[in-house]
C-alpha positions as CSV (number, residue, x, y, z in Angstrom):
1,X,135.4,117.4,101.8
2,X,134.5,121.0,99.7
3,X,134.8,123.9,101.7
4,X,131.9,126.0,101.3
5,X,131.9,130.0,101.7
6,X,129.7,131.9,103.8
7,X,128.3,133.6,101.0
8,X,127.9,130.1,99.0
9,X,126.2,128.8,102.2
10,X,124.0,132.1,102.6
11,X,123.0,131.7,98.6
12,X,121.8,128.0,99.9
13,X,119.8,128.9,102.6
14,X,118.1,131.8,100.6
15,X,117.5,129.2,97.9
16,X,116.0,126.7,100.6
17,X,113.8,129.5,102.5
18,X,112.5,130.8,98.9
19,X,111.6,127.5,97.6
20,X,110.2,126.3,101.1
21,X,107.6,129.2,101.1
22,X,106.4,128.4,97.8
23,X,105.0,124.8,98.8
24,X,102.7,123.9,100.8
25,X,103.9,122.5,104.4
26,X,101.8,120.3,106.4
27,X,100.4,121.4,109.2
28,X,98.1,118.9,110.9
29,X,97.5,115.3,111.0
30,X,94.3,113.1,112.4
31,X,92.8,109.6,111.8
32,X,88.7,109.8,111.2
33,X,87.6,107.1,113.1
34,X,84.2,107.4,110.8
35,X,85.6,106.7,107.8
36,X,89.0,105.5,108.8
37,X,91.0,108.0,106.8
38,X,94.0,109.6,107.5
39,X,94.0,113.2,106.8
40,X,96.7,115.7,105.9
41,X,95.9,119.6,106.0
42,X,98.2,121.7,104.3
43,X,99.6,125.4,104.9
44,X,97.8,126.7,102.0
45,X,94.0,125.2,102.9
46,X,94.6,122.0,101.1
47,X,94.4,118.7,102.3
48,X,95.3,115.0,101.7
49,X,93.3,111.5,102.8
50,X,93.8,107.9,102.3
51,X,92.2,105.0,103.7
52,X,94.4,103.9,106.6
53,X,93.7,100.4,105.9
54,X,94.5,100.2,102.3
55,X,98.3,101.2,104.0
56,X,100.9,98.5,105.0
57,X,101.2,98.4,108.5
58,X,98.1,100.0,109.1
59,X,95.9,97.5,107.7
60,X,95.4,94.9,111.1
61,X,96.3,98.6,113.6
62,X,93.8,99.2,116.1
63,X,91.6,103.1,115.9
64,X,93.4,103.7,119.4
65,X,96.8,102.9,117.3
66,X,95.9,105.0,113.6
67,X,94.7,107.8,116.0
68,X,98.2,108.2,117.4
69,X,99.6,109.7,113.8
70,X,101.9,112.5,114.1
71,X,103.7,114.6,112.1
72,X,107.9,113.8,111.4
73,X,108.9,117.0,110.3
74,X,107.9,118.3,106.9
75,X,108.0,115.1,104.8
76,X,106.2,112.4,106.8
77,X,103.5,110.8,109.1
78,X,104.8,108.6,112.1
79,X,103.0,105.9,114.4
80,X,105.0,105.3,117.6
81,X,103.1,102.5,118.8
82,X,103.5,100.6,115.4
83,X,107.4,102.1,114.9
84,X,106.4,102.8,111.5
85,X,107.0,106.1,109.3
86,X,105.3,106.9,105.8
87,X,106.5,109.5,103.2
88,X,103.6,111.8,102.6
89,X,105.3,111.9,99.0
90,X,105.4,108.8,98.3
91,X,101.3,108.3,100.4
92,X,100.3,111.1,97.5
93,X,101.5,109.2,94.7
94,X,99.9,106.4,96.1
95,X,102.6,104.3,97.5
96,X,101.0,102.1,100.4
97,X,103.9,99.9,101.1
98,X,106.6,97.6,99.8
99,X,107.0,96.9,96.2
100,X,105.8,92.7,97.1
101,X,102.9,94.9,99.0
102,X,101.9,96.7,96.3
103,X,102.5,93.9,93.9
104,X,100.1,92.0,95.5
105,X,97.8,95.1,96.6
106,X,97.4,95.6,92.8
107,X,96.8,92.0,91.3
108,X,93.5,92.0,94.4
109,X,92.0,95.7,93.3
110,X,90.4,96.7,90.6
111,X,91.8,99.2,88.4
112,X,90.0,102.2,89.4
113,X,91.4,104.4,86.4
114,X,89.9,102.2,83.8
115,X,86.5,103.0,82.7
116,X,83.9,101.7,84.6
117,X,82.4,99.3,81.6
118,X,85.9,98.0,80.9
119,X,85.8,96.6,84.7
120,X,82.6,95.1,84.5
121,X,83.6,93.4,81.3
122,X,86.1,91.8,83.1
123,X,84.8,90.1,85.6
């Protein structure tokens, strides 16, 4: 194992501290039972939803269940009830499960980044 200095681990924390106030932390986390979204606020005003359904393990969870979300630290969203735990990361760059999930998720959807007259061609 590497010893580490004081001063080398002082330099890390600095480093952590600086770079930790420069992103925005989340503060706050609620399901919408009206539109069944999850939303995200953010330290610095913004905020984040998704549609709790379109989520694995979410998708068959009852509104008494999705309104339990709470926040695991910094980094992720947490339903006791269903023992499951998302990335917020991973959420934002829109990963909603399991590579088979998603797999699956994406042969069902439409491509919603294609123009909209190259989905109606398709069908």
């Amino acid at each position: 194992m590497a010893n580490v200095s004081d001063i080398e681990l002082d330099a890390a924390k600095s480093r952590w501290l600086r770079e930790r106030a420069e992103r925005p932390i989340p503060v706050s986390v609620r399901f919408d039972p009206i539109s069944e979204r999850i939303l995200v606020d953010f330290s610095n005003g913004a905020a984040f939803l998704f549609p709790a359904r379109a989520v694995e393990f979410l998708q068959d969870a009852t509104p008494e269940q999705l309104a339990e979300v709470e926040l695991l630290g910094e980094t992720g969203l947490h339903w006791e009830s269903l023992d499951v735990d998302y990335s917020i990361e991973g959420l934002m760059n829109g990963i909603f499960g399991s590579r088979a999930f998603m797999q699956q998720r994406n042969k069902t959807e439409p491509n919603t980044n294609e123009p909209a007259q190259s989905r109606t061609r398709a069908r």
